[in-house]
Structures are given as C-alpha cells and as structure tokens.
Short mmCIF file of the C-alpha atoms (twelve columns), coordinates in Angstrom:
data_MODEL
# 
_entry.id   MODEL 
# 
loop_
_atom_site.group_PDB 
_atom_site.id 
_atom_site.type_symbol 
_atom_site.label_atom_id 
_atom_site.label_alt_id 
_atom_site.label_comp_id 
_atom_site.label_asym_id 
_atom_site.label_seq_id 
_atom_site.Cartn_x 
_atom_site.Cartn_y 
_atom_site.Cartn_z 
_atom_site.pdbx_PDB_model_num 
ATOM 1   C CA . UNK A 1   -22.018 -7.663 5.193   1 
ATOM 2   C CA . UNK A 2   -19.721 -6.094 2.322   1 
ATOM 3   C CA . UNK A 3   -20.055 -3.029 1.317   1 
ATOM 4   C CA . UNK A 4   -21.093 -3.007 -2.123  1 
ATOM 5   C CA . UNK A 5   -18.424 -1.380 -4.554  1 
ATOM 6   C CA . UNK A 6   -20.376 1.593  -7.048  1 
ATOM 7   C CA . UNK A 7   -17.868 1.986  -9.800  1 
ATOM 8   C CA . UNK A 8   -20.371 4.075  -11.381 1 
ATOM 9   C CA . UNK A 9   -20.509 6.572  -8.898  1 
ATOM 10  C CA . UNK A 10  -16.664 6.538  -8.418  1 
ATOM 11  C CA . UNK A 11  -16.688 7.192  -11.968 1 
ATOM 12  C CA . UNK A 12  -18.920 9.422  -11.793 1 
ATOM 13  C CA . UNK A 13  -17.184 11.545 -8.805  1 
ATOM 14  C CA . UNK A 14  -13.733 11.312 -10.396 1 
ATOM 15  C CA . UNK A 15  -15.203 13.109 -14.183 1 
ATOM 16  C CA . UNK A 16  -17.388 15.543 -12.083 1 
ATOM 17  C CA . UNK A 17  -14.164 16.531 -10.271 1 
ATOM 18  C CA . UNK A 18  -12.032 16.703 -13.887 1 
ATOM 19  C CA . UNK A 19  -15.000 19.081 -15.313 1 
ATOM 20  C CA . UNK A 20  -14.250 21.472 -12.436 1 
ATOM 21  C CA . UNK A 21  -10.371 21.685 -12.025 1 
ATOM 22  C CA . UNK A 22  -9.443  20.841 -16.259 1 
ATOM 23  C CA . UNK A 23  -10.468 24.655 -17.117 1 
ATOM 24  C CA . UNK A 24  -8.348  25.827 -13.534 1 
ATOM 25  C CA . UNK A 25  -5.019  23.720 -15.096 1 
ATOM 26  C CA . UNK A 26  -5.505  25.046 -18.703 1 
ATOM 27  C CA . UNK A 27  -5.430  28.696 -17.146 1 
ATOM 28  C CA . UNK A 28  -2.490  28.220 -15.000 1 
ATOM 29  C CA . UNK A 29  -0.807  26.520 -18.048 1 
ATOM 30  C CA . UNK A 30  -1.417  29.054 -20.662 1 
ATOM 31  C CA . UNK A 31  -0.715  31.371 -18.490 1 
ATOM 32  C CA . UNK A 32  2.719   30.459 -19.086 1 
ATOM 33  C CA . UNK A 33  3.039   29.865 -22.860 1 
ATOM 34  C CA . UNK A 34  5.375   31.278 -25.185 1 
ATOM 35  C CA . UNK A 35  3.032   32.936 -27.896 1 
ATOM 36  C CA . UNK A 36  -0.607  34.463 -27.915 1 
ATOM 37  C CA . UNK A 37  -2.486  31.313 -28.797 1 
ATOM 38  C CA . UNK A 38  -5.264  30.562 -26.248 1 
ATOM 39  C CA . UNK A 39  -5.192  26.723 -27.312 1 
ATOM 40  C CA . UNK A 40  -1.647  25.713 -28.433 1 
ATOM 41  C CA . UNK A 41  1.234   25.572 -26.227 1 
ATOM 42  C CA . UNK A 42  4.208   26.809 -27.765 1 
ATOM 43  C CA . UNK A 43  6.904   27.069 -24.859 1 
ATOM 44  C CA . UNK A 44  7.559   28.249 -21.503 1 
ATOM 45  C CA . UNK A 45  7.554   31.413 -21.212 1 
ATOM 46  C CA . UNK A 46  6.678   34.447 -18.428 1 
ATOM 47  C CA . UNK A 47  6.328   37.500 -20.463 1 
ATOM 48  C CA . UNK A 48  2.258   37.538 -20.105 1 
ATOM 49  C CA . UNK A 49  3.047   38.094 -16.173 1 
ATOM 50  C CA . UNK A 50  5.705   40.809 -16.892 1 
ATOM 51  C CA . UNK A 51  2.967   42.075 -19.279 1 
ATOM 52  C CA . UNK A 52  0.969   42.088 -16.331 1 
ATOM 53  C CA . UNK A 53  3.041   43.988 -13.940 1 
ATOM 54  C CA . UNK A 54  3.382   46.739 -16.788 1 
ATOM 55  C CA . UNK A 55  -0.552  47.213 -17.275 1 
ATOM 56  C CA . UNK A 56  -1.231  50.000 -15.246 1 
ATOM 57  C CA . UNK A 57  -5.273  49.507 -15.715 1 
ATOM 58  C CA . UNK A 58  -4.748  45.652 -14.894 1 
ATOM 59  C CA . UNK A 59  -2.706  46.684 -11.851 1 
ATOM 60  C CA . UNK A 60  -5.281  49.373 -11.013 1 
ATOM 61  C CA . UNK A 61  -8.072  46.620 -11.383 1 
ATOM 62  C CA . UNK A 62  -7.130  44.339 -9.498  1 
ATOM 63  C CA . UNK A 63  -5.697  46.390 -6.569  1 
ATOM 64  C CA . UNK A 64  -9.595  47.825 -6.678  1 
ATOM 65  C CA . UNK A 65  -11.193 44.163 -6.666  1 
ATOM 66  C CA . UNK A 66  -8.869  43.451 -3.267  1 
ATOM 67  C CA . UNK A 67  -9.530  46.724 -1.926  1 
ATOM 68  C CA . UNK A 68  -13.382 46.464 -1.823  1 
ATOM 69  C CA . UNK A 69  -13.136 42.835 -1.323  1 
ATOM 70  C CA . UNK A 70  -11.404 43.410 2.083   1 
ATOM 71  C CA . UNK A 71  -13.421 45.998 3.394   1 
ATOM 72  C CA . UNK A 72  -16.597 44.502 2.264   1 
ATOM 73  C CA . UNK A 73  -15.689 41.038 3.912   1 
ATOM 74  C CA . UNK A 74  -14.844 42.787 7.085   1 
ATOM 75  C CA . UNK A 75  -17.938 44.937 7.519   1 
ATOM 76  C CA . UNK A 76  -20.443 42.556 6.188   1 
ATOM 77  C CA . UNK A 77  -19.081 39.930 8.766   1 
ATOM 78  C CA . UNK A 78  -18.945 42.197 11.539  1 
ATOM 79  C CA . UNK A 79  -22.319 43.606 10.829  1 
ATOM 80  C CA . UNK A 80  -23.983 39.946 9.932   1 
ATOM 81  C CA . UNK A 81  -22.195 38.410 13.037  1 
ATOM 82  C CA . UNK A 82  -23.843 41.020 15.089  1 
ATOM 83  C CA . UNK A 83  -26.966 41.085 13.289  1 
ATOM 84  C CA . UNK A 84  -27.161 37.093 14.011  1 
ATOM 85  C CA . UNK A 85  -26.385 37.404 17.798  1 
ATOM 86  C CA . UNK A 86  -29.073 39.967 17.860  1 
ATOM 87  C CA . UNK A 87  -31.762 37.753 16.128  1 
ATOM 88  C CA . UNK A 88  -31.134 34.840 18.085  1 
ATOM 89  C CA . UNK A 89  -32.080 36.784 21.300  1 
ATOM 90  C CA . UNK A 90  -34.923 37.952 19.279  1 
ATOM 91  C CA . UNK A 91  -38.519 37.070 19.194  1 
ATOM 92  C CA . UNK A 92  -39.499 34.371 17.163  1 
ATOM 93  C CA . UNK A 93  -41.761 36.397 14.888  1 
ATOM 94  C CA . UNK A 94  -39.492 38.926 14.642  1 
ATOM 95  C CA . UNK A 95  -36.742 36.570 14.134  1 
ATOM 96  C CA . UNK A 96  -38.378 34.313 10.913  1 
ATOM 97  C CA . UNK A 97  -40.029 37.652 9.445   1 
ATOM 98  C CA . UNK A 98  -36.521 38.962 9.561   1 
ATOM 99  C CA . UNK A 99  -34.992 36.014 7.900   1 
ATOM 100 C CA . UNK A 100 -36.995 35.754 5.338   1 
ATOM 101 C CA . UNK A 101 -35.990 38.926 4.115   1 
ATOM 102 C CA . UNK A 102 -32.959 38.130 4.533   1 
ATOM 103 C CA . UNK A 103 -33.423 35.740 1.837   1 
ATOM 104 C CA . UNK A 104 -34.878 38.207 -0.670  1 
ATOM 105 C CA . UNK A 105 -31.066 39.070 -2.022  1 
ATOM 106 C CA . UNK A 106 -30.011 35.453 -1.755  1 
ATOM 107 C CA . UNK A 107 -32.756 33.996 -4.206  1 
ATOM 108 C CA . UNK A 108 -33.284 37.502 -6.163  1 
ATOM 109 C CA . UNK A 109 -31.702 37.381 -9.619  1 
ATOM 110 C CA . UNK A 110 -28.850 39.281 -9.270  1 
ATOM 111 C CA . UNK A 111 -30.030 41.799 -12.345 1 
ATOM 112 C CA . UNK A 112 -32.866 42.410 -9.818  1 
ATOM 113 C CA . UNK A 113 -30.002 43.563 -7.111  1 
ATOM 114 C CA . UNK A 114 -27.929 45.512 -9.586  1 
ATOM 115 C CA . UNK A 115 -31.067 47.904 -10.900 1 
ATOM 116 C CA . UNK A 116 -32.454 48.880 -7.488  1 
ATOM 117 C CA . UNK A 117 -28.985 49.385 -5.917  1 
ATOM 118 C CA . UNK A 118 -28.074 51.877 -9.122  1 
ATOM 119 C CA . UNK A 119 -31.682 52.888 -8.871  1 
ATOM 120 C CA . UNK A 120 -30.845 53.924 -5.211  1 
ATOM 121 C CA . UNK A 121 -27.820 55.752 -6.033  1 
ATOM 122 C CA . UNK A 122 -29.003 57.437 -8.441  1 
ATOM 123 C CA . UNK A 123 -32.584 58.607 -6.248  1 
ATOM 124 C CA . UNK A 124 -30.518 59.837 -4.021  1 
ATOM 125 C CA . UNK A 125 -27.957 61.785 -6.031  1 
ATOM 126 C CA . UNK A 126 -25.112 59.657 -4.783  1 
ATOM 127 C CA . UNK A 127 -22.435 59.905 -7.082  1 
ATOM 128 C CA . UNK A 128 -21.190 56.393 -8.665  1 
ATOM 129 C CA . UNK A 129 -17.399 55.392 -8.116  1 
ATOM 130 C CA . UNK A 130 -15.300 53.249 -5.601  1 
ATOM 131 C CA . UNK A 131 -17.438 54.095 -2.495  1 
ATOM 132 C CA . UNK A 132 -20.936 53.000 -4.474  1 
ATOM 133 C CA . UNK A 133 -19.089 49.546 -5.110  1 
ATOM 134 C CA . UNK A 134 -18.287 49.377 -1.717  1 
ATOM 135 C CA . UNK A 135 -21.686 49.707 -0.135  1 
ATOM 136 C CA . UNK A 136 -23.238 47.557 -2.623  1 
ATOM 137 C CA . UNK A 137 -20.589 44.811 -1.702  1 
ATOM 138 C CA . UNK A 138 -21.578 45.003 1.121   1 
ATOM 139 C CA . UNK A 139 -25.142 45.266 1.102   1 
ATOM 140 C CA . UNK A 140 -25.110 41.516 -0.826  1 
ATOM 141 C CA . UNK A 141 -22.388 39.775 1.484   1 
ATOM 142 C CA . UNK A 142 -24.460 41.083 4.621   1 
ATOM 143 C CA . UNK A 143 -26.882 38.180 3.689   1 
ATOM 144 C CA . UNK A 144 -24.256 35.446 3.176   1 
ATOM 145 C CA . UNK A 145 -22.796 36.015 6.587   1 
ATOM 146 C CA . UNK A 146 -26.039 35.986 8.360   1 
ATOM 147 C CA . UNK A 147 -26.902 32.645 6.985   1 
ATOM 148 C CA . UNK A 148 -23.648 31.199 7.416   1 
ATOM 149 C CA . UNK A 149 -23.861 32.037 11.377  1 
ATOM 150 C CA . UNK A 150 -27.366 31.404 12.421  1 
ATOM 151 C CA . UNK A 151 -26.993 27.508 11.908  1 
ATOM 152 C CA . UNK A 152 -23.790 27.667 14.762  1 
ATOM 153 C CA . UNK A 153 -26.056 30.423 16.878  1 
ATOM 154 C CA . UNK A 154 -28.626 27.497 17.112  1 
ATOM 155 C CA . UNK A 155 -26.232 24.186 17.999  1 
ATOM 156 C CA . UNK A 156 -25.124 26.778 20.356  1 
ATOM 157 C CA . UNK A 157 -25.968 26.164 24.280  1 
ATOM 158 C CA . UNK A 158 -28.396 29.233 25.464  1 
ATOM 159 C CA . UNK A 159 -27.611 29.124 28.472  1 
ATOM 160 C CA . UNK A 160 -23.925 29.779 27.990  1 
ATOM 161 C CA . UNK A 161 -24.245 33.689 27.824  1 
ATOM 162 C CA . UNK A 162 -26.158 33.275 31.290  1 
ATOM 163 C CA . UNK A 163 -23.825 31.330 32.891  1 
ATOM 164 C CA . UNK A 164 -20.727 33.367 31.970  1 
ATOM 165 C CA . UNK A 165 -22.779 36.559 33.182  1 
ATOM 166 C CA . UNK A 166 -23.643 34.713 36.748  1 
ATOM 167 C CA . UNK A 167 -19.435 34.256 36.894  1 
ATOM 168 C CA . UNK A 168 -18.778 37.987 36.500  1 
ATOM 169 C CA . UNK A 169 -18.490 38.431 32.860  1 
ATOM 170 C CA . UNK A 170 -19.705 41.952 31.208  1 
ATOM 171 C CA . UNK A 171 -21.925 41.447 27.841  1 
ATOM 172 C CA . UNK A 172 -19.183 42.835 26.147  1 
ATOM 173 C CA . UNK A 173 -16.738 39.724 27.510  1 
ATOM 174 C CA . UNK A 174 -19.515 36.782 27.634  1 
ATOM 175 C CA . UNK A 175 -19.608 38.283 23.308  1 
ATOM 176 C CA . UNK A 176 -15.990 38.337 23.323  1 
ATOM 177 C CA . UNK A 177 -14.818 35.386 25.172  1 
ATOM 178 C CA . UNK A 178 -18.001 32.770 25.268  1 
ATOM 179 C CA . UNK A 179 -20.397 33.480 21.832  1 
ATOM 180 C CA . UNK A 180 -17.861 34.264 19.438  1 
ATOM 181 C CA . UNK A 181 -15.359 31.385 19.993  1 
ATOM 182 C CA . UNK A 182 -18.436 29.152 19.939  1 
ATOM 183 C CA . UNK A 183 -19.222 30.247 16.249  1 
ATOM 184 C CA . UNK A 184 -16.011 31.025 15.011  1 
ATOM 185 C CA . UNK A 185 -16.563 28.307 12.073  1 
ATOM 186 C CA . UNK A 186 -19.564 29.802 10.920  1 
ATOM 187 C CA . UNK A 187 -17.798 32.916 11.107  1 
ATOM 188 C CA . UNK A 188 -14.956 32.240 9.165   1 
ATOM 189 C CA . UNK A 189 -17.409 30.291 6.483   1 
ATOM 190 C CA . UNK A 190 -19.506 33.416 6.633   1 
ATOM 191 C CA . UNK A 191 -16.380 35.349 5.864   1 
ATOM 192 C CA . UNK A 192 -14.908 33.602 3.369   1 
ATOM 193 C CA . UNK A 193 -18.014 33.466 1.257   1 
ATOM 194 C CA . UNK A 194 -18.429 36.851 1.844   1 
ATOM 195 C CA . UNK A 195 -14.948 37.678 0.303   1 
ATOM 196 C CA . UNK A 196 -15.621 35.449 -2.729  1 
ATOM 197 C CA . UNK A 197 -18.812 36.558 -3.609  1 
ATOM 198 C CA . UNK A 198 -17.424 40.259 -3.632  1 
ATOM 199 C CA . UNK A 199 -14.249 38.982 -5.520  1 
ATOM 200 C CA . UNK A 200 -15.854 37.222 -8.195  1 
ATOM 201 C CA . UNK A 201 -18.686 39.821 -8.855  1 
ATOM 202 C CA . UNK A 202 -19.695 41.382 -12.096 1 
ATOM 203 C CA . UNK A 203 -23.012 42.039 -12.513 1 
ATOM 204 C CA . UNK A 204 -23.647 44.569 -9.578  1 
ATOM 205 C CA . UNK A 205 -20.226 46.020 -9.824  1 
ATOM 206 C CA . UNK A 206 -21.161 46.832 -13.753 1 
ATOM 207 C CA . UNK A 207 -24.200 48.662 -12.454 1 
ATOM 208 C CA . UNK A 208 -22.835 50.523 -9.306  1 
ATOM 209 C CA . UNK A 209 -19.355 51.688 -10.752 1 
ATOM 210 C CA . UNK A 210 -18.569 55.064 -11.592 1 
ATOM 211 C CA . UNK A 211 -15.985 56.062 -14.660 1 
ATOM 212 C CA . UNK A 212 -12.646 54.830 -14.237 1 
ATOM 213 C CA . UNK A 213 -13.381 52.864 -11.653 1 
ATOM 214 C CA . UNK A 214 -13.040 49.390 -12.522 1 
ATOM 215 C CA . UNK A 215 -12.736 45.747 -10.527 1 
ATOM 216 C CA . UNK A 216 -11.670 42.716 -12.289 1 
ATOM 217 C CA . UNK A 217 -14.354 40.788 -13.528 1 
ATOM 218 C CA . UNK A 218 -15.328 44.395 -15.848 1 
ATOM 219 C CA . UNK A 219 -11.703 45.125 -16.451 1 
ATOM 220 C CA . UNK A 220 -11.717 41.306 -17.942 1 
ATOM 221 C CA . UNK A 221 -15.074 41.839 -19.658 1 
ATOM 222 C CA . UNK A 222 -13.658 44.481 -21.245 1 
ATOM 223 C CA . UNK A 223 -11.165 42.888 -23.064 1 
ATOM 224 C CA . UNK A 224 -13.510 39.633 -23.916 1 
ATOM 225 C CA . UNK A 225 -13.207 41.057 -27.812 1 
ATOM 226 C CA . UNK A 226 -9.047  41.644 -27.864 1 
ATOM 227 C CA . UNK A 227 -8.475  38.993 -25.565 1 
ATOM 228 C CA . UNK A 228 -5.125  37.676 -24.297 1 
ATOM 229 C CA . UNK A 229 -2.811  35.521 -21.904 1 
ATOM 230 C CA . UNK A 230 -2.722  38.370 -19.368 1 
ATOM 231 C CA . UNK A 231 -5.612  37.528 -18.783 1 
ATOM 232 C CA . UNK A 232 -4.429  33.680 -17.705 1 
ATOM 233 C CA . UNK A 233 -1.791  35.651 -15.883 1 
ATOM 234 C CA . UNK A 234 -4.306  37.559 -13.336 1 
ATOM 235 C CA . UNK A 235 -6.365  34.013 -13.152 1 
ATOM 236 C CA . UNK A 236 -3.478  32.424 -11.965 1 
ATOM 237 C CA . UNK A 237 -2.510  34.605 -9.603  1 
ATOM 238 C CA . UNK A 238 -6.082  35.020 -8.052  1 
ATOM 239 C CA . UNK A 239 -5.982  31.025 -7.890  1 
ATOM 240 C CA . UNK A 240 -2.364  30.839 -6.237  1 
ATOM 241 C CA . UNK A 241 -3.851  33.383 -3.401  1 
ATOM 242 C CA . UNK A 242 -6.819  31.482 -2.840  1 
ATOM 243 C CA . UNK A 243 -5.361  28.360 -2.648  1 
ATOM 244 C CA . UNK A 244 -2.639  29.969 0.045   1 
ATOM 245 C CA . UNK A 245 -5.394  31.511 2.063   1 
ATOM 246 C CA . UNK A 246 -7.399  28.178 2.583   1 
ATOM 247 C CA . UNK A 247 -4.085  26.511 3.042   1 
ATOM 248 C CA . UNK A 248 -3.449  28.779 5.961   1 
ATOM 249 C CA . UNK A 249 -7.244  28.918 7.054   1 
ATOM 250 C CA . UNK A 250 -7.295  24.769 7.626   1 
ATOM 251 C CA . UNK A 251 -3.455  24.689 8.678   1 
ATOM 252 C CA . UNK A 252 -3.553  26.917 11.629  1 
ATOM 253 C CA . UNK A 253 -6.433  25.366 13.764  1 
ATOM 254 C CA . UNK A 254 -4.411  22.056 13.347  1 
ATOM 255 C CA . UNK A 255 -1.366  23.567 14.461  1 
ATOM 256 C CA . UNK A 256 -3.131  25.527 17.308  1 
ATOM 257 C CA . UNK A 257 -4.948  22.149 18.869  1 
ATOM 258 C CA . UNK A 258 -1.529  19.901 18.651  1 
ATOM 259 C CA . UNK A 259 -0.249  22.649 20.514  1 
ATOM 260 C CA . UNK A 260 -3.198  22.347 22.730  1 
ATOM 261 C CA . UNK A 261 -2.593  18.352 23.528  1 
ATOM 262 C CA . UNK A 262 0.764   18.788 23.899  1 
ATOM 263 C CA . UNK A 263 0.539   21.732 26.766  1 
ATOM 264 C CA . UNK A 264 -2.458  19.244 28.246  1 
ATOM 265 C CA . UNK A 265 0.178   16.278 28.118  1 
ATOM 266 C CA . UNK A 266 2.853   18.397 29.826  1 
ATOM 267 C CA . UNK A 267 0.244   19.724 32.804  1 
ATOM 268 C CA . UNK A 268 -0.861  16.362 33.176  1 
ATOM 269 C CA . UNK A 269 3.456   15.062 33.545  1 
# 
C-alpha cells in the first residue's frame, strides 16, 4: 500500500521550522544594517560589530559568559560522567533515590535555584563575583550531564568492564579504554547541553553575581531600555560559533569512520 501524503503536517513542519529560525535571520540581518532602526533595513553596513569590538563592558561580558561556560561544561561533565558510572554500579535503591534528586533542579523553577544558591552564598559569607557564578554553573549543568549519560550507561553491556578486567586491564584503563568510548554520545550530548544551558543563563547568574561582574544575558538585560544593533552584533556572533562547533562536532566522527573503512579495506587488500 501507498503511503498516504499529510500535507497538513508538512505544512505544519515547514511553519513550525520558519517560527524558530525567522527571529535567528532577522538578527543576523540587522546585525548588519546601516542605521539604528531595529525594523528597517537601511544598508549594509559593519559599524555595529566595530562598535562591538570598542565596548570594553561588551568585550568584558562576553569573554566572562565563555569563561564560565568552559569551565562549567568541563567540570560538570567530568563530575556527572563519573557520578553516572558510579550509580550504575550502585544499588538499585540507592541508585533511583539518587536520581530522583537529581531531578529536583531539572523540574525546579529556576527562581527556586537562583534564591537558595544566593541564599547559600550568602549563609556562608561567600563573597559574590566570578567564582559564585562558576559554582552555581556548575551546580545546575551537573544534573543535565547525569541524565544525558545514564540512558547510554544502561544500553551498555555489563559485562564489558568484567571482561576487559579478566584480559589484564586496570579500572583505571577498562574506564579509559572500554566505558567511556561506549558512552561517548551521551557524553558529548551531556556536554553540549551543559555548555548551553550555562551560556544562555540569566536568571541564576542575576542572583549569584557579584558587582562588576557581568555575563551576557545581564550585560544584554541591561541595555533592554537603550537598546541597539550591538546587540544583533554579539547574537550573531554567538550563532556563527555555535553553528561552527556542531559543524565540527557531526563532521569529525564522519571523517574518523571513512578513515576507519578505508584502513579496514587496505588490511583486508
């Protein structure tokens, strides 16, 4: 039988898709006009990115949004990798009481987050600044990671620790060389959501920061009442490096297998 054809959910597909990436093309496009209007386009024009490269507090923003971003994708995946592996190895009560906490930060408003972390700060007379917006970075990716790994942990063969432990390997290596390669796409998913999650934040970073300490989503809030194209500028710019890094993320893996089948071919000549 034929496949029925469901022009109404093509249709459907193709506006949902327009809603999401019209507002990304009016950025990037703005982000290049001529004059200061925010819905006409007058001309071509790069001034609002040389603009951009002369704000020192833009500059200063965004070099803090990528700093904390970094470190907080790195430790919370490190940490939530680990804290996986452990709980799979775990007792099942121990395991699903621990996961369900887990989820506390996930489904928490993140209002809820932003109060107790200050709250904690502030109990324990740590001062507010770069290194509180660190920890609390990290604190909410933590959660992200964990739940981005656990569903590989389980596909993954139990046995395969044992086995590569029977054939000499330390724990260290049969970690190294037999888990991690198994859940490297969880990790990487874990990792990436970790670094937009930190990237994109607002609310917690508003609550946690010290003074003159500011990422980009407050530097931009700031200027929500004298706003301007800079503003498209930075957008862009954040959407040119994304779209780079997943470029490279899904690239490499192809280029690493076709190298793969064509060493395989070669042994096999």
């Amino acid at each position: 039988m034929k496949k029925q054809k469901r022009p109404v959910g093509k249709a459907f597909m193709i506006l949902s898709i327009v809603f999401f990436y019209l507002p990304i093309f009016f950025v990037v496009l703005f982000s290049f006009n001529s004059s200061k209007s925010l819905t006409t386009f007058k001309g071509f024009s790069l001034q609002w990115y040389e603009k951009l490269f002369k704000n020192r507090d833009m500059m200063e923003s965004l070099w803090t949004t990528v700093l904390v971003a970094v470190i907080a994708t790195v430790v919370s995946t490190v940490t939530g990798t680990m804290a996986a592996i452990g709980l799979s190895r775990s007792r099942k009560l121990v395991r699903d009481l621990t996961l369900q906490v887990n989820d506390f930060p996930v489904m928490n408003p993140e209002i809820v987050t932003a109060i107790g972390l200050m709250l904690f700060f502030i109990t324990f007379g740590i001062e507010r600044g770069l290194l509180t917006m660190i920890l609390a970075h990290i604190a909410f990716c933590i959660p992200y990671v964990i739940l981005s790994v656990m569903p590989k942990i389980r596909t993954m063969d139990p046995n395969l620790i044992d086995a590569a432990m029977d054939l000499g390997c330390t724990p260290w290596q049969a970690l190294t060389k037999v888990v991690v390669p198994d859940i490297k796409p969880g990790i990487v998913s874990g990792a990436l959501i970790a670094f937009t999650m930190s990237f994109d934040d607002f609310v917690i970073s508003y609550f946690v920061t010290g003074p003159g300490v500011k990422n980009l989503s407050i530097m931009v809030y700031s200027m929500t009442k004298r706003i301007n194209p800079t503003v498209n500028a930075v957008s862009t710019l954040v959407v040119v490096f994304i779209t780079i890094a997943l470029v490279i993320i899904n690239i490499v893996p192809v280029i690493r297998e076709r190298k793969l089948k064509k060493e395989k071919e070669r042994t096999k000549i």
